[in-house]
DRENKOL-571154 format. One record per residue (C-alpha): x, y, z. Coordinates in pm, whole numbers, plus 50000, padded with zeros to 5 digits. Layout:
residues N
ATOM;X;Y;Z $
...
***
This chain:
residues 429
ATOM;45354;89151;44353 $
ATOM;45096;89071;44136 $
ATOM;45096;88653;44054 $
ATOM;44770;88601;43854 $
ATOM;44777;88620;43468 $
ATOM;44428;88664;43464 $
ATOM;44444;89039;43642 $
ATOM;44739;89120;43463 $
ATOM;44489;89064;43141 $
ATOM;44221;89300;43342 $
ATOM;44497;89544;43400 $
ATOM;44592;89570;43057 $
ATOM;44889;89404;43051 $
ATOM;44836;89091;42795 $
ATOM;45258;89012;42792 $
ATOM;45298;89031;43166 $
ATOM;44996;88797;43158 $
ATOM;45163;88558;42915 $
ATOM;45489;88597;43107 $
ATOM;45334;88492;43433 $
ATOM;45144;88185;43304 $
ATOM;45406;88070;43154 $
ATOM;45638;88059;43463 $
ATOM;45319;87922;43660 $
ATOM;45300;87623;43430 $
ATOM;45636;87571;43450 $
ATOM;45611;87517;43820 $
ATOM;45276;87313;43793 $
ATOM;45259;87126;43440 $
ATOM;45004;86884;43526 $
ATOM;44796;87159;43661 $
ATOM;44495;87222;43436 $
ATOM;44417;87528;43572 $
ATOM;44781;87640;43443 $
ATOM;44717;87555;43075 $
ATOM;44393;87766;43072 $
ATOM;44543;88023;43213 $
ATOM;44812;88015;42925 $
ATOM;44574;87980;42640 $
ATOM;44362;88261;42793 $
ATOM;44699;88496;42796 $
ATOM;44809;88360;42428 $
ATOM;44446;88424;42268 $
ATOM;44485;88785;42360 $
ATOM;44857;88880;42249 $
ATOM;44894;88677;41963 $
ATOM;44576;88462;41858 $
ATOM;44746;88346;41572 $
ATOM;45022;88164;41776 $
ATOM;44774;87971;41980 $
ATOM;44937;87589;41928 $
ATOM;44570;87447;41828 $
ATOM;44715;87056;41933 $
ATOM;44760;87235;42299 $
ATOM;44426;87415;42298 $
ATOM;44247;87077;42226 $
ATOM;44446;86839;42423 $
ATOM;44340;87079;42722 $
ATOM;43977;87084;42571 $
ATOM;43952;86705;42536 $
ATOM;44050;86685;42946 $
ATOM;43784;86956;43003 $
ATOM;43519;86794;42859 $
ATOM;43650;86405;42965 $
ATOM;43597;86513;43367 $
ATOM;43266;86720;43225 $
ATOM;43383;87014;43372 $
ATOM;43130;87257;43192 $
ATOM;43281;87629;43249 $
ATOM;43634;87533;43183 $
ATOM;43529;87368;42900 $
ATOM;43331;87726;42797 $
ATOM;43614;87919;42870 $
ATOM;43812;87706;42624 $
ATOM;43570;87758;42347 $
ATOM;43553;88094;42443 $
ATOM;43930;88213;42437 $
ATOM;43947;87977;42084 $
ATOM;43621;88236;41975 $
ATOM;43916;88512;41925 $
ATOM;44170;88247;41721 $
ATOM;44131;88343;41387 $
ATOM;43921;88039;41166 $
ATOM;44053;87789;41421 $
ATOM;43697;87736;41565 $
ATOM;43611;87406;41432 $
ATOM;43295;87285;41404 $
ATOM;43331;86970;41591 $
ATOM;43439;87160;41919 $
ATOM;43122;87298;41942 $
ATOM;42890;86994;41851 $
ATOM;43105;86807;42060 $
ATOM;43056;87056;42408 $
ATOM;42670;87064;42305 $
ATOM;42647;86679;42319 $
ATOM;42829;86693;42643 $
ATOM;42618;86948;42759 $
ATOM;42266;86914;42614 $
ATOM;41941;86804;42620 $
ATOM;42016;86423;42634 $
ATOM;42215;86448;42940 $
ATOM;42079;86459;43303 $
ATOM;41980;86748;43461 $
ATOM;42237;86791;43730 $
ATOM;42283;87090;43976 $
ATOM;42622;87094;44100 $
ATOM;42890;87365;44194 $
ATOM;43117;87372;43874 $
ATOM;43474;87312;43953 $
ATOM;43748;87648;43933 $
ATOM;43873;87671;43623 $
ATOM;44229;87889;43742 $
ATOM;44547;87775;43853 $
ATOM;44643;87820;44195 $
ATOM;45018;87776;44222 $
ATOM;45143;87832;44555 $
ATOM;45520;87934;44516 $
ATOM;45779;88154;44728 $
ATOM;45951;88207;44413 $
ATOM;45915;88521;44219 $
ATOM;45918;88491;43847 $
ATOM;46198;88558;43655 $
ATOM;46204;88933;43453 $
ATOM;46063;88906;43091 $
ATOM;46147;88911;42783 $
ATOM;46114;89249;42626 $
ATOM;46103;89086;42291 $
ATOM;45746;88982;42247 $
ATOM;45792;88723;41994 $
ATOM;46086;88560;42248 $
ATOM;45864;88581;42508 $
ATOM;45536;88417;42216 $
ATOM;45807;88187;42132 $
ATOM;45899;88040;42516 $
ATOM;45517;88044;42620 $
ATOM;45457;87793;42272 $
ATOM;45737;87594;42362 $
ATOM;45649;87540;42747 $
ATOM;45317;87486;42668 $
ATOM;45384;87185;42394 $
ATOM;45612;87049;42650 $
ATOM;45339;87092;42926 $
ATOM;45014;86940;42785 $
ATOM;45118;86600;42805 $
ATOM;45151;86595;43191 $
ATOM;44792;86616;43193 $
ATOM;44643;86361;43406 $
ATOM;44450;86084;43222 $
ATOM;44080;86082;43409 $
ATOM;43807;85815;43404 $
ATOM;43532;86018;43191 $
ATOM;43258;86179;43329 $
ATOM;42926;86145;43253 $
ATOM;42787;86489;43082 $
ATOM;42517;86724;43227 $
ATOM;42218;86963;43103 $
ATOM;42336;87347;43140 $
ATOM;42032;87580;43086 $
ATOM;42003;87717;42760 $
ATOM;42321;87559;42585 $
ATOM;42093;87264;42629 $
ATOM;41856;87403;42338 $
ATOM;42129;87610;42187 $
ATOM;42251;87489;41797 $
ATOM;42560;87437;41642 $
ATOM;42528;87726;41439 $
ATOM;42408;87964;41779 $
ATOM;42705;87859;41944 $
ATOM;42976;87957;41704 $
ATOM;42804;88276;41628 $
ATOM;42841;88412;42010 $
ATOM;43175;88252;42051 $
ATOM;43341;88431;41749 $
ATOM;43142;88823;41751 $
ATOM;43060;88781;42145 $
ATOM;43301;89057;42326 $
ATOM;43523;88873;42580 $
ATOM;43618;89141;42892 $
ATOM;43863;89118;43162 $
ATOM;43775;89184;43499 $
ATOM;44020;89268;43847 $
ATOM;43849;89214;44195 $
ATOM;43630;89540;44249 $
ATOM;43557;89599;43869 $
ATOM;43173;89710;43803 $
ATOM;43059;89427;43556 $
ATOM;42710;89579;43589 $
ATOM;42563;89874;43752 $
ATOM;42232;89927;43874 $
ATOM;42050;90216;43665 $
ATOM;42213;90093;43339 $
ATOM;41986;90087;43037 $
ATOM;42236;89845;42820 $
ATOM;42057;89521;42656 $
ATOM;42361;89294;42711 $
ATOM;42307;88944;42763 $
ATOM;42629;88789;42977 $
ATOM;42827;88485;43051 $
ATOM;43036;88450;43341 $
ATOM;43331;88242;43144 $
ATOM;43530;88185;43536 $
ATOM;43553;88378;43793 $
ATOM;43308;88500;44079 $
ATOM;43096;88792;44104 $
ATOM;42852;88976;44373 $
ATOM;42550;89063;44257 $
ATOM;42418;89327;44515 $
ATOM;42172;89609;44530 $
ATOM;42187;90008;44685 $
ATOM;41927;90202;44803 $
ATOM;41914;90519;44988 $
ATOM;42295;90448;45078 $
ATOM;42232;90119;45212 $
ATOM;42388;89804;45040 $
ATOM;42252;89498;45019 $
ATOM;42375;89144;44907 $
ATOM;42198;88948;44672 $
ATOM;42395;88654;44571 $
ATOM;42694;88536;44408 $
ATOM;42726;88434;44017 $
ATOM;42989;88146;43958 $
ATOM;43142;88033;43689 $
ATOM;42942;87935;43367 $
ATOM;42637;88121;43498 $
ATOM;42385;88351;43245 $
ATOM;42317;88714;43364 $
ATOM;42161;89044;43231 $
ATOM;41902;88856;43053 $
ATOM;41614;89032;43271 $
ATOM;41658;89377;43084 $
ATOM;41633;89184;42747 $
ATOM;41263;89104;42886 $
ATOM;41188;89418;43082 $
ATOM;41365;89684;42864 $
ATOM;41425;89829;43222 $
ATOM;41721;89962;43409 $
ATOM;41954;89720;43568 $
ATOM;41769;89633;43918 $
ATOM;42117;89595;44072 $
ATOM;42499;89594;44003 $
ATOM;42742;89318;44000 $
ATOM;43134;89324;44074 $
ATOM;43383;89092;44029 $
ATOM;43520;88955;44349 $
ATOM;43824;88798;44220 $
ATOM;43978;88855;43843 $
ATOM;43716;88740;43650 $
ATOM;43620;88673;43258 $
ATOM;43309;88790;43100 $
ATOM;43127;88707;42767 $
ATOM;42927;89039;42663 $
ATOM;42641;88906;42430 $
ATOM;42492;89223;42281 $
ATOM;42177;89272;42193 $
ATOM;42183;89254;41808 $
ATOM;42409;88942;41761 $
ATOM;42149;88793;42036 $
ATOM;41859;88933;41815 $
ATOM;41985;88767;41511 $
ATOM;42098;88438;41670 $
ATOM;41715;88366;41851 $
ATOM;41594;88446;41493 $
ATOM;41741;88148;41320 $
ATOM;41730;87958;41639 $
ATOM;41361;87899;41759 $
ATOM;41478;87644;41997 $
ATOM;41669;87865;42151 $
ATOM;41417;88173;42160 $
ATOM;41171;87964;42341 $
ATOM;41436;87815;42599 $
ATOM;41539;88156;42653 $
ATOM;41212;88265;42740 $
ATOM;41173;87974;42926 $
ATOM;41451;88037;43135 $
ATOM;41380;88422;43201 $
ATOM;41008;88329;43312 $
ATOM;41176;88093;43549 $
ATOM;41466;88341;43729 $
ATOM;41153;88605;43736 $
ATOM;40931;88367;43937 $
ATOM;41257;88326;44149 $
ATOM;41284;88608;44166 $
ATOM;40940;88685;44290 $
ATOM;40914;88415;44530 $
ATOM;41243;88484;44687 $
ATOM;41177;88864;44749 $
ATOM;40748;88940;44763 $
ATOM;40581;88978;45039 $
ATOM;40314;88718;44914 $
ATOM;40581;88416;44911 $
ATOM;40924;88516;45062 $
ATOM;40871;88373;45386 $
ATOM;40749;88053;45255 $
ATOM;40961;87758;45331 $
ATOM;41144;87632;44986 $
ATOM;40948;87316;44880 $
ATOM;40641;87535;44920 $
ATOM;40823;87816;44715 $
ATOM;40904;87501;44462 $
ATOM;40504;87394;44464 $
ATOM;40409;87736;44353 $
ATOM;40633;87819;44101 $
ATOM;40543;87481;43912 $
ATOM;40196;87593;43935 $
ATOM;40215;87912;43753 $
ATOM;40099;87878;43379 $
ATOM;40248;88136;43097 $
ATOM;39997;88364;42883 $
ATOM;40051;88559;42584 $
ATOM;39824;88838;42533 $
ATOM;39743;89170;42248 $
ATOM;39716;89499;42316 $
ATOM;39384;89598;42471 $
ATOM;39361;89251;42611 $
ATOM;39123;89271;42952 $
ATOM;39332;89027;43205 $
ATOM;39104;89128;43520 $
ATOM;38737;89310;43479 $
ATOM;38615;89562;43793 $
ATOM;38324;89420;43914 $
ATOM;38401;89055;43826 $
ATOM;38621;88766;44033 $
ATOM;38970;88752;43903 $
ATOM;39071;88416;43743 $
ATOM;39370;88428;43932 $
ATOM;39717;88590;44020 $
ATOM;39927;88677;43773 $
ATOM;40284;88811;43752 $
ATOM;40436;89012;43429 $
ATOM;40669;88827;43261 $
ATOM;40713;89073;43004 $
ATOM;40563;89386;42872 $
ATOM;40324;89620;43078 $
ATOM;39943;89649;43210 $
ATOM;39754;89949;43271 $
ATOM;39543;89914;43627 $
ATOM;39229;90167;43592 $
ATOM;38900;90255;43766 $
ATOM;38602;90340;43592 $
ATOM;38492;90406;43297 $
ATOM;38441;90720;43013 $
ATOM;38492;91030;43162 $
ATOM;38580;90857;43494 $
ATOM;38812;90669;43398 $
ATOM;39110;90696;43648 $
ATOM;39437;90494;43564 $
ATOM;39584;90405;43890 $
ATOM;39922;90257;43793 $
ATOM;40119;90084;43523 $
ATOM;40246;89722;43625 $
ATOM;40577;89570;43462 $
ATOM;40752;89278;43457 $
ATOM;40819;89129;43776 $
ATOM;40519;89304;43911 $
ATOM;40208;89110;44083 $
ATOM;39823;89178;44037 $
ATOM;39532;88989;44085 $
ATOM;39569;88910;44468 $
ATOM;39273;89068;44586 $
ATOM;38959;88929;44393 $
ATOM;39177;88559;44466 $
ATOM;39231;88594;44873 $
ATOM;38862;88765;44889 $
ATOM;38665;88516;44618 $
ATOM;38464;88840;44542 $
ATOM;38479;89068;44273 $
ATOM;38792;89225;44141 $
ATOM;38847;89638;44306 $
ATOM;38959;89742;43952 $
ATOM;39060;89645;43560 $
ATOM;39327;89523;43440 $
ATOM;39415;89603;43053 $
ATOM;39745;89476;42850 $
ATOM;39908;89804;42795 $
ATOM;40191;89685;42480 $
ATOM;40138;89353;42227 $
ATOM;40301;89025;42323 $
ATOM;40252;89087;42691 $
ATOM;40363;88757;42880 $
ATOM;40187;88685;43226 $
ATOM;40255;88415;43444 $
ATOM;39922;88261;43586 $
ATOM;39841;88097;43892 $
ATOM;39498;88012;43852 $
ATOM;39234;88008;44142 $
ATOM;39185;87613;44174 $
ATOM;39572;87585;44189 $
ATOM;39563;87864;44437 $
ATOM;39310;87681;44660 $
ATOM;39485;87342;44662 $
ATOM;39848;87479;44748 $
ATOM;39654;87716;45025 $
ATOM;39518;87389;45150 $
ATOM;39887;87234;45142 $
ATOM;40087;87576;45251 $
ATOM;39882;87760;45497 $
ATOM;40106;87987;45551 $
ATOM;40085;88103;45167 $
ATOM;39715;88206;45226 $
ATOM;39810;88451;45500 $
ATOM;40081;88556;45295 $
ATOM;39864;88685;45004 $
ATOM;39558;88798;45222 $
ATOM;39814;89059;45403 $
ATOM;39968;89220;45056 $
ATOM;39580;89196;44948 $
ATOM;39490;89444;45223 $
ATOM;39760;89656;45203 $
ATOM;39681;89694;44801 $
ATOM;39286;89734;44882 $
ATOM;39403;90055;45070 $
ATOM;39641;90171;44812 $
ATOM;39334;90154;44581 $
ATOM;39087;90342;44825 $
ATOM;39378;90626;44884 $
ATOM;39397;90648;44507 $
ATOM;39043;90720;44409 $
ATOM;39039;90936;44691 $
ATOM;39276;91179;44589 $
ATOM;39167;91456;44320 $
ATOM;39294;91268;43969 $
ATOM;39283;91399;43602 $
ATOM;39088;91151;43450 $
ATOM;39317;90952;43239 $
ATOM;39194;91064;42896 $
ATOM;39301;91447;43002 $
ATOM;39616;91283;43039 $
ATOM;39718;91217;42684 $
ATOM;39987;91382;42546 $
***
């Protein structure tokens, strides 16, 4: 028998939800966990009943231990409460959680109730507004038990650190909050969607499938940011993600995004920021050039790398002349050609997340072909040849890294101009 209000909410079932957590905080009143759960259930079936003295008693506890995705999830279920989202909730989570707080990296706490019981819970109510009723009245009898804690000191959460007052209440009220049962697809690899996500509690796999094999990626906990690499890429997903216990979701779209960065510069560039980081991550935790380096030399090159914002047209890399550097597409695409005029022969497009540059740096001669920005507002990531040298000098290993993907793309290049090619400019359509 099913126990847990929050998969009786993925399961469609909002008054078996409520019904549950209201017998599980019954059993553990001084349970935090319990009171979420109940708010979560109420905000659903009847967002007007939501006791608003409950909902910030269990808010002010949140934020008191600093516990930052409980504290989101609170502000998030409040999001569908109609006109009950005050203003000071949100200034107050953003001064617990923003820019003048350390920068902290810890596993958040769980946010759900675990209630271990033999008991079975009672059968409900098949009046609704009985069953509203009982859940209001437990829950106003329940949220004094809550344990008085010495306060926490607050902590710096990417992005929310840079995000405004005004950003905030925007995705809490129009973001779309989703339910989730162990198993569900959250994301799936191929999608084209331009979703930006928050993972509100919960834990999801983020894993990837090719040619029938499955591979594990990692794990997204509570409070964590997801999706926002298709926002950059305007790709398909790379890889799908499934919850792995009943999990809550915050489903940013694209066009309340759009017009929240717009009005929110701060946030825009964090954002960017951010994504620039989770690509280099992403780069040195899977490419051949640095995924076997040990982690503080993985740390030492990603610090080194230097964003660059480039137009249309813009040469990055000339044939016939030493490359500046490596470079990695943050965002946007660049053409890689050979030749020139009738000659000209385009050998691939590079996007984001995609490396070029390696073989004019390992060699020190002259770069094997050109490298042109292919759409306006291109963003590379550069890791510039004296930075190179000094972490080759520091990281050995990193210099055989690159020299062995350099080799490997100097044959690519020799196959390519081998083969009988249109020249590009027959290729326009």
């Amino acid at each position: 028998m099913n126990l847990n209000p929050r998969e009786a909410l993925a399961k469609g079932e909002p008054f078996e939800a409520l019904h549950l957590a209201t017998w599980k905080l019954g059993l553990a009143p001084a349970e935090p966990g319990a009171h979420l759960d109940l708010l979560a259930a109420l905000s659903v079936c009847c967002p007007d009943k939501v006791p608003m003295a409950c909902a910030t008693g269990l808010y002010d506890y949140y934020l008191a231990t600093a516990n930052f995705p409980a504290s989101l999830a609170v502000l998030v279920f409040l999001g569908r409460v109609p006109d009950e989202l005050d203003d000071q909730l949100t200034v107050r989570f953003l001064k617990t959680f923003g820019p003048d707080n350390p920068v902290e990296h810890r596993a958040p706490p769980p946010v759900g109730a675990a209630v271990d019981s033999e008991e079975e819970p009672p059968l409900s109510s098949v009046d609704e507004d009985e069953l509203t009723s009982a859940a209001v009245k437990a829950w106003e009898g329940a949220i004094g038990k809550l344990a008085l804690l010495p306060p926490a000191q607050g902590w710096k959460v990417p992005l929310f650190s840079a995000m405004g007052d005004k950003s905030l209440q925007s995705i809490l009220r129009r973001g779309e909050v989703t339910f989730h049962s162990a198993g569900d697809l959250v994301m799936k690899q191929g999608d084209t969607d331009s979703n930006l996500f928050i993972l509100v509690s919960g834990l999801l796999e983020v894993f990837r499938e090719e040619q029938d094999i499955r591979s594990r990626l990692g794990f997204l906990r509570s409070g964590s940011f997801f999706g926002e690499m298709a926002l950059v890429t305007q790709s398909p997903r790379s890889a799908s993600i499934a919850a792995q216990e009943p999990s809550v979701v915050l489903r940013i779209p694209w066009d309340l995004l759009e017009s929240v960065l717009e009005t929110d510069p701060k946030l825009a560039d964090e954002l960017a920021r951010y994504t620039r980081m989770r690509l280099l991550q992403n780069l040195l935790a899977t490419s051949p050039l640095f995924k076997l380096l040990s982690r503080e030399a993985k740390l030492a090159v990603a610090s080194a790398f230097v964003p660059e914002i480039f137009d249309a047209g813009a040469e990055v890399v000339r044939e016939g002349k030493p490359s500046s550097g490596l470079y990695l597409v943050a965002s946007g695409e660049v053409d890689v050609q050979t030749g020139s005029g009738k000659d000209l022969l385009r050998l691939t497009t590079l996007a984001a997340g995609e490396v070029f540059g390696e073989i004019s740096l390992i060699r020190e001669s002259a770069a094997t072909a050109t490298v042109k920005v292919h759409s306006d507002g291109a963003v590379l990531l550069s890791l510039k040849r004296e930075a190179f040298q000094q972490l080759a000098v520091q990281y050995p290993d990193l210099l055989s890294h690159v020299y062995s993907v350099a080799i490997e793309r100097t044959q690519h290049t020799v196959r390519a101009r081998s083969e009988v090619s249109m020249p590009a400019e027959d290729l326009l359509v």
